[in-house]
C-alpha positions as CSV (number, residue, x, y, z in Angstrom):
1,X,-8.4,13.1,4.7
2,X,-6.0,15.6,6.1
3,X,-1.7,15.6,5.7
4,X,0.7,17.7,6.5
5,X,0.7,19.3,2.9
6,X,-2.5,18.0,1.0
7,X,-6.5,17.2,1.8
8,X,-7.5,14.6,-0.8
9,X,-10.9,15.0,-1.9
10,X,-13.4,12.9,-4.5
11,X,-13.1,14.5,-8.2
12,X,-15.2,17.4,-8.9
13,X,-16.6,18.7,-12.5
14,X,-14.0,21.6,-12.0
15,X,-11.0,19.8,-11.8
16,X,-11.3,18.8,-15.8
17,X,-8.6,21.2,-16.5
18,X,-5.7,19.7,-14.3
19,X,-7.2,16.2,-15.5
20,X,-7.1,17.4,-18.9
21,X,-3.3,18.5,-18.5
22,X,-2.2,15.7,-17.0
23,X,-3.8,13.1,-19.0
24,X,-2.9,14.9,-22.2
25,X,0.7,14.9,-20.9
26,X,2.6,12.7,-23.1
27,X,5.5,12.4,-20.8
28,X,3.2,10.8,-18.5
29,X,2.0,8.1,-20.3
30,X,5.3,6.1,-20.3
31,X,4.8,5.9,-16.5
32,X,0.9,4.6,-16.6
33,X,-1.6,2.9,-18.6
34,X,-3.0,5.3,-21.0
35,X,-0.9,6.4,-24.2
36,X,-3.4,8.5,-26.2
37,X,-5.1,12.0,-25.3
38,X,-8.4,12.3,-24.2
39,X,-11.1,14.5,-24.9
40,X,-12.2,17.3,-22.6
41,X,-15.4,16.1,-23.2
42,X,-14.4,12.1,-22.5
43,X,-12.6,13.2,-18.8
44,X,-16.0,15.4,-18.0
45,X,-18.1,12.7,-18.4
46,X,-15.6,10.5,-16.2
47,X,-15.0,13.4,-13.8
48,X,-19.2,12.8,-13.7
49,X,-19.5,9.3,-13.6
50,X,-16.6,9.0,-10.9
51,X,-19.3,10.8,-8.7
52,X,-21.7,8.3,-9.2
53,X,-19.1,5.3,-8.7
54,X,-18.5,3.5,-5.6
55,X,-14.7,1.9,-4.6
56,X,-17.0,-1.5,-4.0
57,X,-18.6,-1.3,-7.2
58,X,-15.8,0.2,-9.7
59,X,-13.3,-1.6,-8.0
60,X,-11.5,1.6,-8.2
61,X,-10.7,5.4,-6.8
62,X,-9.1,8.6,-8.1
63,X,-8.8,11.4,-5.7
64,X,-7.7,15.1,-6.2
65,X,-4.8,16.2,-3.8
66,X,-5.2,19.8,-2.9
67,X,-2.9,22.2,-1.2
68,X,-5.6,24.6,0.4
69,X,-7.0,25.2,-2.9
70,X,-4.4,24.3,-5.5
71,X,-4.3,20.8,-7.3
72,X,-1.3,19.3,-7.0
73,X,-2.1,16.0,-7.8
74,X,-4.2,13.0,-8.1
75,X,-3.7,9.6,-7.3
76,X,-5.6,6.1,-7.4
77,X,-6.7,3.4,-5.9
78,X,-7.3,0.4,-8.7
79,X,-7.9,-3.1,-9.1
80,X,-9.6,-2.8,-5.3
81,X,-10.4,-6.4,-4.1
82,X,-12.2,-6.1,-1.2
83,X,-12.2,-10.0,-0.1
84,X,-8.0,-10.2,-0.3
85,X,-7.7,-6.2,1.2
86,X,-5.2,-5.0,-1.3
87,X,-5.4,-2.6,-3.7
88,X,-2.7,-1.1,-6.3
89,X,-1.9,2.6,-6.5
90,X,-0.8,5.7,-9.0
91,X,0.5,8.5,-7.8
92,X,0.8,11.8,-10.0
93,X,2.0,14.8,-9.0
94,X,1.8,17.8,-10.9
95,X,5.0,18.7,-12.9
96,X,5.5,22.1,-11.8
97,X,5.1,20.8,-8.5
98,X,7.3,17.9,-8.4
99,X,10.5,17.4,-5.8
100,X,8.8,19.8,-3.1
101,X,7.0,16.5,-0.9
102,X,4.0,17.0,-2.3
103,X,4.1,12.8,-3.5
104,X,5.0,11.9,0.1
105,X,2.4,13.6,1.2
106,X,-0.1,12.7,-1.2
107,X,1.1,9.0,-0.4
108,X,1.0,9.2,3.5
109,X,-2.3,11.0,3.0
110,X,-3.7,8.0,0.4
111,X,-1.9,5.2,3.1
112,X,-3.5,6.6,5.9
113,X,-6.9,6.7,4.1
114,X,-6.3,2.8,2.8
115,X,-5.8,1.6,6.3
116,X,-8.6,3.7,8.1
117,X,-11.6,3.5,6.0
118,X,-11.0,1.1,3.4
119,X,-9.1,-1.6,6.3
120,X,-7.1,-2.5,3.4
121,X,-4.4,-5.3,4.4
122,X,-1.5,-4.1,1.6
123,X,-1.3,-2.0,-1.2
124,X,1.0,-2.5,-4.2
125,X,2.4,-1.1,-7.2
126,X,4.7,-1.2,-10.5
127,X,7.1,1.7,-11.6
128,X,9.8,1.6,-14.3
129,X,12.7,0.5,-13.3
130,X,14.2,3.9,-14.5
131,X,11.9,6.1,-12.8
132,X,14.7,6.7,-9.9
133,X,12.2,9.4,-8.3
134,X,8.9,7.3,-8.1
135,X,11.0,4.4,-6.6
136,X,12.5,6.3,-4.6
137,X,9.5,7.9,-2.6
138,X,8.0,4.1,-3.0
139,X,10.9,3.1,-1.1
140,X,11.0,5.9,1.4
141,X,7.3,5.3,2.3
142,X,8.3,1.8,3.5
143,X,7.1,-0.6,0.5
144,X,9.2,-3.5,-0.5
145,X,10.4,-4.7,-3.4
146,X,9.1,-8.0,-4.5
147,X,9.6,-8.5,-8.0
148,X,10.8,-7.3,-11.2
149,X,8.9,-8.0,-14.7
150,X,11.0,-8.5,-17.3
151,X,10.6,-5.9,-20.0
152,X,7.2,-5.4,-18.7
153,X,6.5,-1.5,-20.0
154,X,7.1,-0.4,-23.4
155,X,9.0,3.4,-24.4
156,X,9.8,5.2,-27.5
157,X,13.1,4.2,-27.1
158,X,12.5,-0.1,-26.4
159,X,11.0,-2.0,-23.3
160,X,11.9,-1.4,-19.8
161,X,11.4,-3.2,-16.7
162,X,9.1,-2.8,-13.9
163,X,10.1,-2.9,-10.3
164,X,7.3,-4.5,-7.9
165,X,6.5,-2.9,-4.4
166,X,3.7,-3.7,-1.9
167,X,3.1,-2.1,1.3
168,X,1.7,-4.2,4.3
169,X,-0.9,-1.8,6.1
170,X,-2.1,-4.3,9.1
């Protein structure tokens, strides 16, 4: 799975470190679904079992995105339903690396993927309404907006909303 800027690629027992980092990131985990740290130890054994895992039977996907062989991100595939041909994504790209295209690319890379080998019909996801830079590359990769959930996320600082977006592939 080639881009312009990134090769995604299955996860691989070396790649515990960025996982680590990025999972332990509390900034990060006002944007997705996990709000604790995890143990090295917990993300090697997932980094393992990911291996093992297939996007039919886990009904999910996390892939690396590299930059020859830099890790600048990861991003997912989740809640896969193969029947309906949808599945939602997350995208992370790696603070350091953030506002140089690398989550366009990363995205085009995953979209193009979706549509080739997984034939998936749309793909959607939520981002906080106050996450101006996710919804903006969301936007700018073509998906709509089709909803808003009220007070859907929760922050240190109250509830926020959560804008809707899907992306027809076919």
């Amino acid at each position: 799975m080639q881009n312009r800027q990134v090769t995604l690629r299955a996860l691989e027992p070396a790649d515990v470190d960025a996982v680590y980092r990025w999972e332990n990131d509390p900034a990060v985990w006002q944007h997705g679904v996990a709000h604790t740290p995890f143990s090295r130890h917990a993300l090697a054994q997932y980094i393992a079992d990911c291996g093992q895992a297939d996007i039919y039977t886990a009904k999910q996907l996390r892939l690396m995105a590299m930059d020859g062989v830099v890790a600048v991100g990861c991003v997912d595939l989740f809640d896969f339903d193969p029947y309906h041909r949808r599945a939602g994504v997350g995208l992370l790209v790696d603070q350091a690396l953030r506002h140089q295209g690398y989550g366009r690319a990363i995205l085009e890379a995953l979209l193009d993927f979706a549509r080739q080998h997984l034939q998936l019909h749309l793909v959607y996801c939520d981002v906080a309404a106050d996450n101006v830079p996710s919804r903006r590359l969301f936007e700018g990769a073509g998906f709509e907006r089709c909803g808003l959930r009220h007070q859907w996320l929760h922050a240190s600082d109250g509830w926020t909303d959560a804008v809707v977006y899907q992306k027809i592939l076919s």
